[in-house]
N, C-alpha and C positions, 0 to 999 in steps of 0.2 A: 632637501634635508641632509642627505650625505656631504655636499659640497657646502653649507653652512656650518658642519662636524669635521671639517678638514679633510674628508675624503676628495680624491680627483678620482675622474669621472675619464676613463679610457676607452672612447668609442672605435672599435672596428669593422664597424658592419658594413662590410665589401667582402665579393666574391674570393677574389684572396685569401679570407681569413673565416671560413668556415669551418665550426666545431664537427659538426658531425657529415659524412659524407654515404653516399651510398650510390647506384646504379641509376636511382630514380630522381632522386632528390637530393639537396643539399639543406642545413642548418646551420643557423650564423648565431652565437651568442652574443645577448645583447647590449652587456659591458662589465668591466671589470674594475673593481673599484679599488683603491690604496689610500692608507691614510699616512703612506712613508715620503712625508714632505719634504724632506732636510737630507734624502737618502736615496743616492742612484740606485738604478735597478735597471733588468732586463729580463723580456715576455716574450716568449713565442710558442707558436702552435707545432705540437709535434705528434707524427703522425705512427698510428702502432698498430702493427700488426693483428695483435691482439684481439684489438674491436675496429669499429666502424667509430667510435667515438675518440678522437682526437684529442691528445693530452695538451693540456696549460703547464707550460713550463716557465715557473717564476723562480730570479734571481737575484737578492741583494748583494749589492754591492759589498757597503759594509753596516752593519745594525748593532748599535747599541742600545741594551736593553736600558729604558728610564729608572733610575733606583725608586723607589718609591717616599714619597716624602715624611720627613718627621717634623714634628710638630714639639716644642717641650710647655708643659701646664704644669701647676698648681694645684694640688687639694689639701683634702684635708684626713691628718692622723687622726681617726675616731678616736681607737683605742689610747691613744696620747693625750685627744683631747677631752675623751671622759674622764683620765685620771686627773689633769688637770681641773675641772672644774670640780669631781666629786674632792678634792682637796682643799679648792679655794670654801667650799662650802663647809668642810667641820671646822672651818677657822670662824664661825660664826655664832653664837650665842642665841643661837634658834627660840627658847624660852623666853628671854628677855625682848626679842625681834617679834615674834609672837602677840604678845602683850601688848607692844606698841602698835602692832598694824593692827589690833584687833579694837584698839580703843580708839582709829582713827579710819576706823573699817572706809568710808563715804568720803574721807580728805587726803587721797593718797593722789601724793605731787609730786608733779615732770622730775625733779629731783631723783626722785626712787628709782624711777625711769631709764632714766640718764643713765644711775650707778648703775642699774646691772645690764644696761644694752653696755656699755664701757668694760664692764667685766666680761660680758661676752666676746664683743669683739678681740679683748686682747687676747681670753684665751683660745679664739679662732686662728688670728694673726702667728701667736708664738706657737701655733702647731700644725702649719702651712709646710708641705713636700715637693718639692717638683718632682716632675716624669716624663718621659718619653713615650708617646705616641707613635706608633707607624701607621701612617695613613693610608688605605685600602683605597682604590678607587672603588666610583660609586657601582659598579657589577660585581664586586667583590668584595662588598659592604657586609653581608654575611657570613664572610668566613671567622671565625671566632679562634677562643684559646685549644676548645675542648676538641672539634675538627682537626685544626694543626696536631698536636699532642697523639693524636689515632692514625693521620700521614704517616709523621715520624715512626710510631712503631711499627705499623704497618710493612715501611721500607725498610725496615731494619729486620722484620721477619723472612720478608722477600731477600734480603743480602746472605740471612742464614739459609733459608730454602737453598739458595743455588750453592751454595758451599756444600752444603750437606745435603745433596739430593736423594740419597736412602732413605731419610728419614723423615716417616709417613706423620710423626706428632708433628713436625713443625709445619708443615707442607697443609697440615688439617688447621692449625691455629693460623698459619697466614691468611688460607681462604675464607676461616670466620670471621676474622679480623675485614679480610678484604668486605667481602659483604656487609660486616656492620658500618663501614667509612661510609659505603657509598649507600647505601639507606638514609644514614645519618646528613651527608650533604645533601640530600635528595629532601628530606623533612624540614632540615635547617632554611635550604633556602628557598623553599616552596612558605614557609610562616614567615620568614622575613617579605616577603615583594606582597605576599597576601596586605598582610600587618600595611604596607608604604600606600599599595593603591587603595586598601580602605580608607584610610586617613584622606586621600581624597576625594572620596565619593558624594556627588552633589558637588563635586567644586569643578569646571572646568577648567579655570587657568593653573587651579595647582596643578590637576590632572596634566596636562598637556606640559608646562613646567618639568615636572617627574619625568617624561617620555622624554623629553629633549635633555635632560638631564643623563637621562639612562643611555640615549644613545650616542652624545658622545662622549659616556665614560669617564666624566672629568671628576677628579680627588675633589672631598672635600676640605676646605681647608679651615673646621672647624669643629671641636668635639665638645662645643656643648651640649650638657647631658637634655634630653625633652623638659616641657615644662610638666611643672606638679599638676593631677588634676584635682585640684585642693578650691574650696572656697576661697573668693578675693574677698578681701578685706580693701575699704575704702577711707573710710573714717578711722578717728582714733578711739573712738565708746565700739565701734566692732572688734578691734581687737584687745581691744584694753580688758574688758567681763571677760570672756574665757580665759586668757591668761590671767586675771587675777584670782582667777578663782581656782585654778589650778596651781596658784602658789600660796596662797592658802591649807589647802591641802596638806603642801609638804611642808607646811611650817607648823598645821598641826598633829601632823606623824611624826615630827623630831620633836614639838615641844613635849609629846606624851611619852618622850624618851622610847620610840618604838622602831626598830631599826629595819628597814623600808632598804628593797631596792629598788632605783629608778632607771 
């Protein structure tokens, strides 16, 4: 599994290269992994006085950190796009519209249909945003805005703490501060991974899927949002009754002149 996620697989187990040593015995570790494919380096065992336990001494060559990827998308301006539609809608003679669907209750045709999936889509289309995504790899899928935003002040308490080291108010907000980050990372991403493997339970290959996914780390390179979990509609008579009857409705809360917000 490591050397399928890019790790190499550095084996030294020879007397040579024994971690820990003593009088009676000796211990050899049994390997040491890197996933710095593209990037010299150098490893040796260094020995300290210290302990009987034998230090790893790793170094790169040279290591550039990967920028993380951006992604740019599309949505949609609610606010933009309510006002558009509540607009396109007082241009309408709701009493007179009324009357007519109401004397044609049982004979309403793809026509009608047409008009206002037309009307919708344009006023979707004319109130489209693009954005800017930074893409987290997938162990770091859970860090959000409200996390980052508590880092930042966090460190900015800590840069005052040491400027101003007399002073016990700042010194007391930085450590409540400090505590609430790492609480708060600690709940955040304990309901996020909860949230991921439940969603696979009873499933084996997503399950396994997910683990191989997780371990090796790779960005997703897509944000679409989950799906709804909404009834599917199939047919045209399943969606067509509740949406008509829900435009009904609003057509006779404007024709009774009765000012409604939706």
């Amino acid at each position: 599994m490591l050397q399928e996620n890019g790790y190499i697989i550095l084996n030294k187990i020879d007397n040579k290269f024994n971690t820990r040593e003593t009088l009676t015995k000796k211990s050899i570790l049994d390997h040491v992994s890197s996933n710095l494919k593209h990037h010299k380096f150098h490893m040796t065992i260094v020995e300290s006085p210290m302990s009987d336990h034998k230090q790893i001494y790793f170094e790169v060559g040279k290591y550039t950190v990967e920028p993380k990827k951006k992604i740019k998308y599309h949505t949609i301006d609610y606010t933009a796009l309510y006002q558009t539609v509540e607009s396109t809608y007082h241009t309408i003679d709701y009493t007179a519209l009324y009357q007519t669907v109401e004397s044609t209750v049982r004979n309403i045709s793809d026509r009608d249909y047409n008009s206002l999936e037309y009307m919708i889509k344009e006023a979707v289309n004319s109130n489209k945003i693009q954005k800017i995504k930074i893409q987290n790899t997938l162990k770091g899928d859970w860090i959000n805005r409200d996390i980052i935003e508590m880092i930042t002040k966090r460190n900015q308490l800590w840069s005052a703490s040491k400027a101003k080291p007399d002073d016990d108010s700042i010194k007391k907000e930085f450590i409540a501060l400090r505590n609430a980050v790492t609480e708060q990372i600690q709940c955040t991403k304990s309901s996020y991974y909860y949230k991921v493997f439940k969603a696979c339970e009873k499933k084996p290959f997503k399950m396994w899927k997910l683990i191989e996914n997780l371990a090796g780390n790779k960005t997703k390179m897509c944000s679409a949002p989950s799906k709804l979990d909404t009834e599917l509609f199939s047919k045209r008579s399943d969606y067509g009754s509740p949406f008509q009857g829900f435009q009904f409705e609003l057509l006779d809360c404007k024709a009774g002149k009765t000012i409604a917000m939706f």
